[in-house]
Backbone bond lengths (Angstrom), bond angles and torsions (degrees), N, CA, C in turn:
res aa  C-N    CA-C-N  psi(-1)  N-CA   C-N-CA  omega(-1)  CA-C   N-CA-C  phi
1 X - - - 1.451 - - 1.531 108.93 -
2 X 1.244 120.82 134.70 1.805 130.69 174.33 1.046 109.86 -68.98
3 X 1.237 120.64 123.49 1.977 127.74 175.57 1.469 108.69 -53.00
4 X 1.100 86.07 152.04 2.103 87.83 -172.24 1.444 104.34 -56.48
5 X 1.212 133.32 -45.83 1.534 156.64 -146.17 1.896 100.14 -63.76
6 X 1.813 96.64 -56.76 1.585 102.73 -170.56 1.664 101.16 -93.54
7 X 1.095 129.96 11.74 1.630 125.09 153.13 1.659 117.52 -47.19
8 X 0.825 97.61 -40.11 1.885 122.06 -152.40 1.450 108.46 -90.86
9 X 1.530 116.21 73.02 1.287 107.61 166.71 1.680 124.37 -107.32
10 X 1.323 113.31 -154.20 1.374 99.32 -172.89 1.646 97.28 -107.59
11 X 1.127 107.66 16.98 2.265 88.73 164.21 1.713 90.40 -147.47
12 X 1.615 118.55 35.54 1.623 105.75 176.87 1.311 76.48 -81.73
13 X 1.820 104.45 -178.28 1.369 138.83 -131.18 1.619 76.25 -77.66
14 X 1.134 119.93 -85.47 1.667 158.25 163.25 1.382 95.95 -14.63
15 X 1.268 142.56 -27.84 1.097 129.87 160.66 1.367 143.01 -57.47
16 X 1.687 120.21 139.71 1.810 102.96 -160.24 1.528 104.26 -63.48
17 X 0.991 112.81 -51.16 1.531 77.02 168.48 1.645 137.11 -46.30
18 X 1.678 98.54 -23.99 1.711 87.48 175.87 1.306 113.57 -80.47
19 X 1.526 120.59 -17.78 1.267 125.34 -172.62 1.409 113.72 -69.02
20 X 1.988 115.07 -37.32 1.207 113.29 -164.75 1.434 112.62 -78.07
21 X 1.497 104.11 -14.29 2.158 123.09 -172.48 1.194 84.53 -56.70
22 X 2.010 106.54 -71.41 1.606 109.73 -157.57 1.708 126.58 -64.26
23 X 1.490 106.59 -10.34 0.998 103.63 -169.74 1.541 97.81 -97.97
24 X 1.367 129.36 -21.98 1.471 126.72 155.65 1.451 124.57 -62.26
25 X 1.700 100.70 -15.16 1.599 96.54 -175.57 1.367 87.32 -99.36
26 X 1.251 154.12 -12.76 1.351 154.41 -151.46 1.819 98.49 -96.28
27 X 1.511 100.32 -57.07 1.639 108.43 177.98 1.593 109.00 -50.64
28 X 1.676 117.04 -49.50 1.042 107.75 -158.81 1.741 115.96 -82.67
29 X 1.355 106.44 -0.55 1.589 120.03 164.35 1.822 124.90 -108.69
30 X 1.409 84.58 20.59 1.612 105.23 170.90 1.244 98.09 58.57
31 X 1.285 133.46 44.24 1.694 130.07 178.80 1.925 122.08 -94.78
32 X 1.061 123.27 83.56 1.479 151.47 38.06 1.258 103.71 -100.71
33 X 1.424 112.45 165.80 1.334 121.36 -172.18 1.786 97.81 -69.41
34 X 1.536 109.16 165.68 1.762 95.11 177.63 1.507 104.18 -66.11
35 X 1.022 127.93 -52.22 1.715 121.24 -168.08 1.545 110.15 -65.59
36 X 1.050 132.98 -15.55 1.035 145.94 -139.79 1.758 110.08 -99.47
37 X 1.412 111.75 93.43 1.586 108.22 -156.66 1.738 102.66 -73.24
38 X 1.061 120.62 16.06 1.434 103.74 -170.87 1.484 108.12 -97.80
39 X 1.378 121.67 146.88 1.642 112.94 177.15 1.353 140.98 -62.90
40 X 1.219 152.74 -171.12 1.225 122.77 174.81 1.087 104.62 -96.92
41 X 1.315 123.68 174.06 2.210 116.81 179.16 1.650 99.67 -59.60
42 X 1.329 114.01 -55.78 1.585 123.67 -172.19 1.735 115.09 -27.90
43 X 1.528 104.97 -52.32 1.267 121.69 169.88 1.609 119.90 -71.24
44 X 1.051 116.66 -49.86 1.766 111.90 148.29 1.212 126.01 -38.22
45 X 1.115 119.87 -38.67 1.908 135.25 -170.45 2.057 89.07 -83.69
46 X 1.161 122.53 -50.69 1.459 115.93 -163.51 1.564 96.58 -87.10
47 X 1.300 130.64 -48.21 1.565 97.60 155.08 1.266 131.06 -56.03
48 X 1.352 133.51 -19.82 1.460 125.59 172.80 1.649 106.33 -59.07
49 X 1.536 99.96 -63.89 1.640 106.18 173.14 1.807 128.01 -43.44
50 X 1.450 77.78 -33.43 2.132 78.26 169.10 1.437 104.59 -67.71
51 X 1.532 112.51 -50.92 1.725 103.78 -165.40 1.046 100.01 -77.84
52 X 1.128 167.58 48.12 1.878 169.06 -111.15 1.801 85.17 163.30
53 X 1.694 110.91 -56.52 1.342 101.67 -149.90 1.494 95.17 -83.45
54 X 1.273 134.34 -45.29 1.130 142.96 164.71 1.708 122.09 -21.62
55 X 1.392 97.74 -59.57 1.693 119.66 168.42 1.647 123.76 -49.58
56 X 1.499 107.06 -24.34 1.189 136.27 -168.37 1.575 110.76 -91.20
57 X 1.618 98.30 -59.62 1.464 108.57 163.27 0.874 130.61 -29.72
58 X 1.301 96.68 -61.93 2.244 121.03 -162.93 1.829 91.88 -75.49
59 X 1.279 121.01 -48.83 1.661 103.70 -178.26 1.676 109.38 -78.46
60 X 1.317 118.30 -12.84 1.561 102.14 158.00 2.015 119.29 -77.18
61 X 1.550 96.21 -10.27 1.606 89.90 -174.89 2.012 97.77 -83.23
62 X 1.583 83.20 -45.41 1.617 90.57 -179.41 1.647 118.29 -33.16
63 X 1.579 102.18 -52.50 1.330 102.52 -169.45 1.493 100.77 -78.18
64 X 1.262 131.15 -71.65 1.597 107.55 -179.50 1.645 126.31 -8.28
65 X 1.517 95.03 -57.60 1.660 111.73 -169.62 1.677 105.69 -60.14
66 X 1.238 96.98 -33.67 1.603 107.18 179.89 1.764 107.49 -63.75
67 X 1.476 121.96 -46.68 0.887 140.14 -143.83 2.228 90.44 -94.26
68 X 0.995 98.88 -47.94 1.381 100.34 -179.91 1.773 121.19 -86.21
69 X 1.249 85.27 -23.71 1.772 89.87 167.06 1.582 111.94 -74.68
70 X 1.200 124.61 -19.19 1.733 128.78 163.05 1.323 96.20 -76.96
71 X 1.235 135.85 -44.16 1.457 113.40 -173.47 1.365 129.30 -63.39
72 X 1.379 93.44 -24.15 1.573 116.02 170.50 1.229 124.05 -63.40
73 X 1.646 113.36 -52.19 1.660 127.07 178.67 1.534 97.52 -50.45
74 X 1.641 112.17 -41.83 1.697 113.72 -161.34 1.114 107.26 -59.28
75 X 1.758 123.73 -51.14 1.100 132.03 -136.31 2.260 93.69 -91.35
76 X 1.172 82.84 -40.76 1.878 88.17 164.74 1.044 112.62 -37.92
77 X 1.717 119.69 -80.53 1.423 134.19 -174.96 1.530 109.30 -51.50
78 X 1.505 116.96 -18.33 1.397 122.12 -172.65 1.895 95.22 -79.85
79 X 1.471 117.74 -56.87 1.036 133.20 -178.40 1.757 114.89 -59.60
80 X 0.954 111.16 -21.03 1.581 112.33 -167.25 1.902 96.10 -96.63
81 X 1.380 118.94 -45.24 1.193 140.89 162.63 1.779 102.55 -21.64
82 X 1.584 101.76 -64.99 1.281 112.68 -161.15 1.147 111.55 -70.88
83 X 1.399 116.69 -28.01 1.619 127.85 174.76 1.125 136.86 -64.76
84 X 2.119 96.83 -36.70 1.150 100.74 155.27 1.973 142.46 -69.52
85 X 1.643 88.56 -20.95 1.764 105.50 178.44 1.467 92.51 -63.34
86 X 1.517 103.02 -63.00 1.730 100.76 -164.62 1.358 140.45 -46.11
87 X 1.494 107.65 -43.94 1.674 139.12 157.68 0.820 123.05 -17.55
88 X 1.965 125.08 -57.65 1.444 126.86 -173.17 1.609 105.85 -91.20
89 X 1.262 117.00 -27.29 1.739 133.36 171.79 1.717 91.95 -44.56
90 X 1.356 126.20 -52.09 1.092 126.20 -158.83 1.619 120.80 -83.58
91 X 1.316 90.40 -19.43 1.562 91.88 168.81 1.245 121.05 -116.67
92 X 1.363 118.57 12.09 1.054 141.51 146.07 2.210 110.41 -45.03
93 X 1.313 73.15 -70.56 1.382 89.34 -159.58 1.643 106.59 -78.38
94 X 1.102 124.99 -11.87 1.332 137.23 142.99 1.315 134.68 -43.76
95 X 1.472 122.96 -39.49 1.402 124.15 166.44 1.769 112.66 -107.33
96 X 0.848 113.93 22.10 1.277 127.27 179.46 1.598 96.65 -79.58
């Protein structure tokens, strides 16, 4: 699967420039009719592609968050670890 990031160039489909082609090629084949409340496919297809890209996003944020929220638990247990070595050192050396 393509990372959300390198989807996004400047002549992909979805791009304003691709949007302004299709939507000039859309006008000039009367695509929707004027009365005609329904959208054109083109615009169906680029909201599909937003919620596609969106979907993509959120499980690349997910996994980071996944990935850095363990670093976190580590670095805790790393930190709490140390507190406990240090603690008795200190009262150790306190009634001495």
């Amino acid at each position: 699967m393509v990372s959300f990031r390198w989807r996004w160039w400047p002549w992909h489909r979805y791009s304003l420039y691709g949007a302004k082609r299709q939507g000039r090629l859309d006008g000039q084949k009367n695509i929707p009719a004027w009365l005609n409340p329904d959208q054109p496919p083109y615009v169906l297809e680029l909201v599909e592609a937003a919620e596609n890209d969106i979907r993509l996003l959120t499980q690349e944020w997910h996994e980071r968050d996944r990935v850095l929220t363990q670093r976190m638990e580590e670095a805790q247990k790393f930190k709490d670890h140390l507190l406990a070595i240090s603690k008795p050192n200190e009262r150790s050396n306190v009634l001495c």
